[in-house]
Each structure stands twice: as C-alpha cells, then as structure tokens.
C-alpha positions as CSV (number, residue, x, y, z in Angstrom):
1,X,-16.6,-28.8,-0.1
2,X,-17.7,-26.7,2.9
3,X,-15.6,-25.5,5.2
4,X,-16.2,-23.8,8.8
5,X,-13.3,-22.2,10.0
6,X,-12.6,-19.7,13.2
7,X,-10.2,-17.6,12.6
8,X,-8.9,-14.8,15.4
9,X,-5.7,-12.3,15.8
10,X,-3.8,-12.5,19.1
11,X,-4.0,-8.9,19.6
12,X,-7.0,-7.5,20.9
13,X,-8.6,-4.0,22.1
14,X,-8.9,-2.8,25.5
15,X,-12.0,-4.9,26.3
16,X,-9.9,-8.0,25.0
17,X,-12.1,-8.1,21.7
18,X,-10.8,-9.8,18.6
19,X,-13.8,-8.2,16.2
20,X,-12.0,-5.8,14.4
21,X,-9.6,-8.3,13.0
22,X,-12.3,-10.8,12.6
23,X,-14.6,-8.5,10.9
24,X,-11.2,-7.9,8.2
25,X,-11.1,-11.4,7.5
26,X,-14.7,-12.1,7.2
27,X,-14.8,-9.3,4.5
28,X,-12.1,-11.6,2.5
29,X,-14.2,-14.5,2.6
30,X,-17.4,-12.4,1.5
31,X,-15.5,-10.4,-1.1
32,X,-14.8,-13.8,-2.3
33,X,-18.3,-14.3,-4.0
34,X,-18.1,-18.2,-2.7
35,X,-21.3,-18.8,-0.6
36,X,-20.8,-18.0,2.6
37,X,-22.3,-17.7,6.3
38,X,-20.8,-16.4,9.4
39,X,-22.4,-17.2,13.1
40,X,-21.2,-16.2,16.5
41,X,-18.1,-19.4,16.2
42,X,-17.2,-19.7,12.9
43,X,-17.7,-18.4,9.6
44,X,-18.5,-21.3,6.4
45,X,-17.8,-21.3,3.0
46,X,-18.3,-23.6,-0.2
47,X,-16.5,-24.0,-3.3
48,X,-13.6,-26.3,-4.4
49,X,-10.8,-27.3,-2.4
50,X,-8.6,-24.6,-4.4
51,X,-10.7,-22.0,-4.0
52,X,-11.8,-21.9,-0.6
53,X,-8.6,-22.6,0.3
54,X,-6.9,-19.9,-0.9
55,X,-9.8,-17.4,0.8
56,X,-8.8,-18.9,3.7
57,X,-5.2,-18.2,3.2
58,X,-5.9,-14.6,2.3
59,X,-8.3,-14.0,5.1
60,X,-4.7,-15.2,7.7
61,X,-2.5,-13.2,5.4
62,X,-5.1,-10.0,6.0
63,X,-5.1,-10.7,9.9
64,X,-1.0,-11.3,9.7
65,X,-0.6,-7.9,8.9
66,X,-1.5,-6.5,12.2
67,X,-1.0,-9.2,14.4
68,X,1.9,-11.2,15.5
69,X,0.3,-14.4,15.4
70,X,-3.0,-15.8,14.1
71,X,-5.3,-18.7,15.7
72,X,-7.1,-20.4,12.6
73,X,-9.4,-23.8,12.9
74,X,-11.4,-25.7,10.0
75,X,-13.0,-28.2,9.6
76,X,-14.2,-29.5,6.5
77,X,-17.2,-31.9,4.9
78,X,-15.6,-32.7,1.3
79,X,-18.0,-34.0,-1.1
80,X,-17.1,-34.2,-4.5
81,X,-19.8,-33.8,-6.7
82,X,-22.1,-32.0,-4.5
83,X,-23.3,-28.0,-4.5
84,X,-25.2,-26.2,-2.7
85,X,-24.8,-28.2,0.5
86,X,-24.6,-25.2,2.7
87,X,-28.1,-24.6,2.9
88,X,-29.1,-27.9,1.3
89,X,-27.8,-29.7,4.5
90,X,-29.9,-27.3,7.0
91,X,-32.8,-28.0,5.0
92,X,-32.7,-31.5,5.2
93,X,-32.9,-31.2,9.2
94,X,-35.1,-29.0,9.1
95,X,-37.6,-31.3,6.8
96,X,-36.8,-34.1,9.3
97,X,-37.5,-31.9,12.7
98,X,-40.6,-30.8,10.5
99,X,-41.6,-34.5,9.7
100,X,-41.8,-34.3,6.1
C-alpha cells in the first residue's frame, strides 16, 4: 500500500512555520527504511498496512511531544500484491504523456 499523509504540529515559530516539527516527523518516516518521498504537501510511503501504519503513528507520537495537538491526513491506494508502486505509478504517466 502507499500512503500520502500531511502531518503538522499546532504550535509554530514566530513566522507561524510548522518545519521544525515537520522536519522531526519526516525523519521517522525516513529512519523507517520503507520507500519514501516527501513534496511541498505531503510526504508518501509504501509498505504493508502494519508497517506504514505504525511509522505513521510514531511520526504523531514524535510531534505529540512538543505540541498540544497534532493535524494528520492520509490517504491511501491499497493494493495487495503490488510493490514498487511509488515510482511504478509516475512512470506509467510519464510513459503515457511521453506516448510510449
């Protein structure tokens, strides 16, 4: 399964940034050693439902320790039986924009 989740504290810095905390719980998720990807809205991983799960949960236990209160969303594509589809599924669009 793959699953894209933002995740964000509800404290912030003086500019109002969330980075710090993000950055923390996007170390979880890499220290993991499940492939993963993070852009500018959320941050993907893949591996079973267990196991990314539980990432997950540590990267909201890691934010809960400085923060009051933490804002998480996921959304997931599970697909049993298939690997790989983190890049898999880019490449495929990318074929198709490319024609092949």
């Amino acid at each position: 399964m793959i699953v894209a989740f933002s995740i964000s504290p509800s404290s912030r810095d003086d500019s109002g940034s969330v980075s710090e905390g993000v950055a923390r719980a996007v170390q979880v998720v890499r220290d993991s050693g499940l492939p993963n990807e993070t852009n500018s809205m959320f941050t993907n991983i893949e591996g079973e439902w267990d196991e990314v799960m539980a990432v997950i949960k540590r990267a909201v236990d890691v934010l809960a320790e400085t923060s009051p209160r933490v804002s998480l969303v996921l959304k997931a594509d599970i697909r049993p039986g298939y690997e790989g589809q983190l890049t898999a599924k880019v490449e495929r669009v990318e074929e198709a924009l490319r024609g092949d």
